[in-house]
N, C-alpha and C positions, 0 to 999 in steps of 0.2 A: 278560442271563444270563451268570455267569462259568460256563467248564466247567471242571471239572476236570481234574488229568490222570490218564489209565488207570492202574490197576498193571501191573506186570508180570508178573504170576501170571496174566493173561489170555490166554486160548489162544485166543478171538476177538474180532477189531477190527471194532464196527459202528459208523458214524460216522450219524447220522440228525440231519438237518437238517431244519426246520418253520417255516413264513411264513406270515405274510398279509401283503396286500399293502404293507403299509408296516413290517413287522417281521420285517427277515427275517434267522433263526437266531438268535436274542435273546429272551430274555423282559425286565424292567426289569432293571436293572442290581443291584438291591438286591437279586434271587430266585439262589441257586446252586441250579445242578441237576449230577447225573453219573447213572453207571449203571456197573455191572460186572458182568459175568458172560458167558453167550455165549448165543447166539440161538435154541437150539434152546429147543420152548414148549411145555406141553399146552394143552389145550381143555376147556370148561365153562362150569361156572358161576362167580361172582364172588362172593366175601365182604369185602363192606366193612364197615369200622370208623370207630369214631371214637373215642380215648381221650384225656381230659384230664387229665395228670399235674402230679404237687403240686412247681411250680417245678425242672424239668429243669433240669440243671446241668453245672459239673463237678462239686459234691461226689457229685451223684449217682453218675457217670463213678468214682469212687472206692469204689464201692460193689460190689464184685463181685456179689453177690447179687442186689441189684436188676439189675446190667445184664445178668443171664441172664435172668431173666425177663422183664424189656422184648423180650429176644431173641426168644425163646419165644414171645412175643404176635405181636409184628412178625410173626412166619412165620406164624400164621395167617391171617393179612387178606395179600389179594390188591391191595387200596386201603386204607390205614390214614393216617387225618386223627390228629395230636398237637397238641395244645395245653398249653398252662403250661409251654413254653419258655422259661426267663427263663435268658440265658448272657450275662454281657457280653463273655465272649470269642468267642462265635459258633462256637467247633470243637466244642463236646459235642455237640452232636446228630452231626455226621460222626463223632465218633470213635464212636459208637455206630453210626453206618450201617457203618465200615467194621470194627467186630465182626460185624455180621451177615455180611456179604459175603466174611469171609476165609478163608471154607470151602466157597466154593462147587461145588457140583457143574458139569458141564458143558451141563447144561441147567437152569439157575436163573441169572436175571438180576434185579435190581432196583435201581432209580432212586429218586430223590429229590429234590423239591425245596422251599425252605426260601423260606418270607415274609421280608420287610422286621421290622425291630420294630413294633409297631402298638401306638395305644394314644392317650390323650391325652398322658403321659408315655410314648412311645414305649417300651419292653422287652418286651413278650411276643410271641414268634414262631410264627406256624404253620408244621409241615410235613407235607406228603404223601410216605409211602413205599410204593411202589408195583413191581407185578410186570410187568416189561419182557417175560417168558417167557410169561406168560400175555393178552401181547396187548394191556396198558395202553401206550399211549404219549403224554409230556406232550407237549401240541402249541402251547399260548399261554397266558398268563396274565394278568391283572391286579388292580385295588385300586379297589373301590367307592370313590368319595370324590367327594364333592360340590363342585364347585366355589366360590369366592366365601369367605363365612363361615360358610356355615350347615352345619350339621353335626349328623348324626342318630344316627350310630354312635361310643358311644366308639372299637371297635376297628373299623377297614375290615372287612371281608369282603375274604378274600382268594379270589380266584376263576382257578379252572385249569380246563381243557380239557384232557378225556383225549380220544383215539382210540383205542377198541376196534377192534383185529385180529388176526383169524383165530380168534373166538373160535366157540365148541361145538364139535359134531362132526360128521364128514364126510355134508353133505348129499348128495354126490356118490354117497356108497355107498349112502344111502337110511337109515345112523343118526343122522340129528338131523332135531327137531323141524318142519318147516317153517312151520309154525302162526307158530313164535318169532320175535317182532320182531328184524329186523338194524339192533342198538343201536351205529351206527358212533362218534358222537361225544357225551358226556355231560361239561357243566359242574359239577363241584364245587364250592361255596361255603363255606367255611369261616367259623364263625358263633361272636362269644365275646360272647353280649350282655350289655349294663350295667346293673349294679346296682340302677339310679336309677330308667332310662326302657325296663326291661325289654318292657313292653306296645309302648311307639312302635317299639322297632327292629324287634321280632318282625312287625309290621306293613308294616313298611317294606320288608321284605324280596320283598315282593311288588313293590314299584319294582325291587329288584333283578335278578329273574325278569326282568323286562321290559326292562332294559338288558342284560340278556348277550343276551337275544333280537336287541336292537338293534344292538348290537357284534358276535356271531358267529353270528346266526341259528340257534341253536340252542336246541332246545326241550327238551329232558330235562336236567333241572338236578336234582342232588341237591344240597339242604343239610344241612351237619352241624354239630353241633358244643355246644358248653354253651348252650345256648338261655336256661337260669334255669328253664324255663318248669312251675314247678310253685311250692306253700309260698308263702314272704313275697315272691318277686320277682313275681308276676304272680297275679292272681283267676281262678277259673275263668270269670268271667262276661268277663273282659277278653280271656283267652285265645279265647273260645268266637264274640268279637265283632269279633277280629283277621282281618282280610281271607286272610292267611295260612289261617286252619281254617274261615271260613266260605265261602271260593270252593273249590265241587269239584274241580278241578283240582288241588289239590295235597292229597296224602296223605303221612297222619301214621303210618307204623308202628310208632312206638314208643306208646304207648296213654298217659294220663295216670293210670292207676295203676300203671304200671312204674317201680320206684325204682332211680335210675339210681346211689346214694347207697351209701358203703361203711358209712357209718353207720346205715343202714335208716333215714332221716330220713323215708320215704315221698315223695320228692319226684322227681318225672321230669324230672330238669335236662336231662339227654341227649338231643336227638332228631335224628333225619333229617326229611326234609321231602323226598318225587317231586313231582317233576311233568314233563309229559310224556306222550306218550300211550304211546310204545314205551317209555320206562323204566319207567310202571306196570305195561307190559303182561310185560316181563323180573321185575317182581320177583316174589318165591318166596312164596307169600300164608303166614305167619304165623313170616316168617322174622325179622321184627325184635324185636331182643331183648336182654336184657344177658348179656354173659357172665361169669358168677364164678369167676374163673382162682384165685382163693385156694383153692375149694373145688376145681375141676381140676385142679389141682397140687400138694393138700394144703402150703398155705405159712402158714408162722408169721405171723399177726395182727399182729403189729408191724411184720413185715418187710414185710406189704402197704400198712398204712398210712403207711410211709414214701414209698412210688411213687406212692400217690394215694387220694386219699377217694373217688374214682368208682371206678363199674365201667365198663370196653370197653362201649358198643353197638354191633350188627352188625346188618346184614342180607345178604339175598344176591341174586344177579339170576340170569337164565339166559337172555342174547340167544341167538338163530341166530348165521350166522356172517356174520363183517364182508363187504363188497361184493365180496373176493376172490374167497369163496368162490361166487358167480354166476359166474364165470370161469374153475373147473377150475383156479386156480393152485397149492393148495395142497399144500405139499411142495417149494416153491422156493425155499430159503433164502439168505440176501444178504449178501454181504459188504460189501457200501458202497451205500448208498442216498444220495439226495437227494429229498425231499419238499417242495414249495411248493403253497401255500395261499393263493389270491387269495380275500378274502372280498367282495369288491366283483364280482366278473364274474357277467355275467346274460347267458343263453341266450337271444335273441330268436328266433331261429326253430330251435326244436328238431328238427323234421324233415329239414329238409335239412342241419344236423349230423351227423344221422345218417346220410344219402344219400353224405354227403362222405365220412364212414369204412369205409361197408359197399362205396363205390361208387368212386369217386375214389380213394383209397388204398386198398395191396394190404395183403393178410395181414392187418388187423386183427380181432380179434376185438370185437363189438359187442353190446353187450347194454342192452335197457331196464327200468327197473322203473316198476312202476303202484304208484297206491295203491289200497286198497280200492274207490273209486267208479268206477274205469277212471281216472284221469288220472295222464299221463307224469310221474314224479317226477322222477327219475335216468338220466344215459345214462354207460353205463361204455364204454369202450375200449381195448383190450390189445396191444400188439404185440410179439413179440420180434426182437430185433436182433443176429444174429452177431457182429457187430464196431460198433466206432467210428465209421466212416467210413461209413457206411451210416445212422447216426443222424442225424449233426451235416448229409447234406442232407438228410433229415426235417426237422429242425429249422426248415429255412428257409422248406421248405411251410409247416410247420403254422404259423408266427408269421401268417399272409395267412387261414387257417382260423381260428383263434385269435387274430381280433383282440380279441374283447371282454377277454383277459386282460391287466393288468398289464401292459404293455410290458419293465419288466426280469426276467420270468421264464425267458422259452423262453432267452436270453442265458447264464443263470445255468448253465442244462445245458450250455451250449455250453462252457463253463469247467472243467465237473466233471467233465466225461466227455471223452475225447480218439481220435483215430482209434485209439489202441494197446489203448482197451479189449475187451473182448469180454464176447459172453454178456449181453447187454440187455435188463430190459424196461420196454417204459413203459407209464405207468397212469395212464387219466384221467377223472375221474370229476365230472359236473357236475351240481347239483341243478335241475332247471327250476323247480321251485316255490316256494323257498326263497332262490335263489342260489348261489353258493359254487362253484368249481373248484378239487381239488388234481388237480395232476398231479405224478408221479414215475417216475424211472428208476433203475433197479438192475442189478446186476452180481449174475448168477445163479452160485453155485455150482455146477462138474460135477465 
């Protein structure tokens, strides 16, 4: 992952770093990501999109018109998937990220990050542009692709991992939901299927489901993106037979007579695709949908079908709040974090992990969560730390406590943070069920 560098019109510096065990502060080398703005966030619900425009460019970048209105859309979605990026110089999409962002308020933040070219002739790129203020943050990425020869997708699937945090509202004070699934981390798959073998890949996609499950344990995947899946690329009977729509598990919000088409062709090329128990359980029942910004914006017919022959689809979610919010933290905002992600550590005896932090070590705050049948999911753990020097011999405990993690994690704090810091906290949160441990420490604002 190249990062960018900040502007200077930033009033605050948040540096956030994110691993798994063998990838760490990187995504491939081919994905750029940045962000700008500053950290302060609201809470809610989520509006994701997906919009496929007609060959993103520079001419487009030349186009005043059109790039207020990409602006415009942008700000609506909180998660906005782009496709029909074709640039061979690779800076129009930034230069349009860094139109949105040059006005930002002091609590508005957003990130971005941009695919590899995909394709059999490699040039079309996806990206996600995403709201860092409301709690999205990219945490890994990767590229479905088969190894050997065989080859199912003309274009990969490109596949990002957000972590939702701090999202809804303050359970603490007794207004938000509790009912609400706390939707911590959800896989994005971005989806431009082909022409040809429309029916196999829409299919296939269900391998896919099952490899992010494999690679990061995580179950709520959304997929978006040009599916075809309506008209001359696909039958309804083909559709109806695809593992995709006939395994329950995954729901279809966009309906197959929703025309996702600017030409009213009747065809629902657009769709998302949950699955998931907590992302079906977050989403807004009959929120998915197309939106006609020509008609909400009253815009000149020529001038929209320069940007694209589709319409945006959206839907929306509405998780609880991320696992902070178990913990009475919120309202501690961070000037420098560090976040790691072992996606390999497994909890073998969860009980006296627990024993060790409620009992053995002082001050922590300990908390467990169940799942609906009674069984231990998650053990969270909270401590704050006045200073540096008070951390770094925590540190050397916890590595004897924390052996099942990655060997060069606890190390990596030990580098980031120094006895001159102050104002600490760390946070560690491990799934029994699942697997997975991130832990971080942060530098509290007072």
């Amino acid at each position: 992952m190249a990062e960018l560098n900040f502007r200077n019109r930033l009033r605050v510096f948040t540096f956030v770093v994110t691993m798994t065990a063998y990838l760490v502060s990187v995504v491939p080398a081919t994905n750029a990501y940045r962000e700008f703005g500053s950290t302060a966030g609201s809470k809610g619900r989520l509006r994701i999109g997906e919009f496929h425009l007609k060959k993103f460019g520079r001419a487009t970048m030349e186009e005043p018109a059109e790039v207020q209105i990409l602006i415009k859309l942008i700000q609506r979605y909180d998660i906005l998937l782009l496709l029909g990026i074709m640039d061979n110089t690779g800076k129009a999409i930034y230069e349009l990220f860094d139109k949105i962002t040059i006005n930002l308020s002091d609590d508005e933040v957003y990130g971005i990050i941009v695919s590899k070219r995909v394709g059999i002739v490699p040039r079309e790129q996806f990206a996600f542009i995403y709201r860092v203020d409301k709690g999205v943050v990219m945490a890994d990425s990767y590229y479905y692709e088969l190894k050997g020869d065989v080859r199912v997708f003309d274009r990969a699937p490109f596949i990002v991992r957000f972590s939702l945090q701090d999202l809804g509202s303050s359970c603490d004070t007794g207004s938000c939901d509790k009912g609400l699934p706390a939707l911590d981390d959800v896989a994005l798959v971005a989806v431009f299927a082909s022409a040809t073998d429309t029916a196999q890949e829409i299919d296939h996609l269900v391998n896919v489901y099952s490899d992010v499950y494999e690679k990061w344990r995580v179950k709520d995947v959304l997929f978006a993106g040009n599916f075809r899946a309506g008209c001359n690329y696909v039958t309804g009977k083909q559709l109806k037979s695809s593992r995709l729509r006939a395994n329950s598990k995954f729901h279809w919000p966009i309906g197959d007579d929703v025309d996702t088409t600017l030409a009213k062709l009747g065809c629902a090329y657009d769709r998302f695709v949950l699955a998931g128990h907590d992302l079906k359980r977050a989403f807004i029942p009959d929120s998915g949908t197309i939106f006609e910004y020509d008609t909400a914006y009253d815009l000149d017919r020529d001038l929209v079908e320069d940007i694209s022959d589709h319409y945006p689809i959206e839907i929306q979610i509405q998780p609880a709040g991320s696992l902070k919010d178990h913990w009475n933290l919120r309202g501690v905002e961070s000037e420098q974090s560090l976040k790691l992600y072992d996606a390999r550590a497994s909890v073998s005896d969860p009980a006296h992990l627990v024993t060790t932090f409620s009992e053995t070590f002082e001050d922590y705050r300990v908390e467990t969560l169940y799942t609906e049948t009674g069984n231990l999911r998650k053990i969270l753990a909270a401590k704050f730390f006045p200073d540096g020097s008070k951390l770094q011999k925590e540190i050397k405990d916890l590595k004897i406590v924390l052996h099942f993690l990655s060997p060069d994690i606890l190390p990596r704090f030990k580098k980031a943070f120094g006895e001159e810091d102050r104002n600490l906290t760390l946070m560690l949160v491990c799934d029994v069920i699942e697997g997975g441990c991130e832990i971080s420490i942060s530098t509290r604002m007072v």
